[in-house]
Residue, then its C-alpha position, 0 to 999 in steps of 0.5 A: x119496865x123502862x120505856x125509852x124514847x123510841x117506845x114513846x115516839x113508837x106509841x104516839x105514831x100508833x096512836x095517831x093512827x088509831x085515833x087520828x093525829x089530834x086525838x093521838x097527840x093530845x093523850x100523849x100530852x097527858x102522860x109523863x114525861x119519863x117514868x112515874x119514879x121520877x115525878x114528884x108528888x103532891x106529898x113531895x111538893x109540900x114537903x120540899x115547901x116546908x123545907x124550903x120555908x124553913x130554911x128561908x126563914x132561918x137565912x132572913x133571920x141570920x142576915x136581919x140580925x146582921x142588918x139590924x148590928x149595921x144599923x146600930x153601928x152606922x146610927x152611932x157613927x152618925x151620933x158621934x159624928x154630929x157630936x164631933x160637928x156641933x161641938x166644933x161650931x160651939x168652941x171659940 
């Protein structure tokens, strides 16, 4: 069965008649937002972690790689260049 939003808003004004307006909303406050079809279990959570997890690490390791290429290119440019600045101090 759906509930829509004035069947929730209908309950809550009972409730805060029966139980009184602190008692009413605070039982509301503990029931979920929409249906239960639409949250997530604790086996939802963990599964969408893993996932998560994976695909991180997969994205770190492409651009790691990636740096790790930079960094070798820019090391030998720097050699070369500090070659090319000492040998033109040391010839006449």
């Amino acid at each position: 069965m759906a509930v829509s939003d004035q069947d929730r808003l209908d309950l809550h004004g009972r409730l805060e008649e029966v139980l009184g307006q602190g008692h009413g909303s605070t039982l509301m406050a503990h029931l979920p937002p929409r249906g239960g079809a639409e949250m997530a279990t604790k086996q939802d959570v963990e599964v969408f972690g893993a996932r998560f997890t994976a695909e991180l690490d997969h994205e770190v390791d492409l651009h790691g790689a990636k740096v790790d290429r930079a960094e070798a290119m820019l090391t030998v440019a720097a050699l070369a260049a500090t070659t090319s600045v000492i040998v033109a101090a040391v010839r006449p």
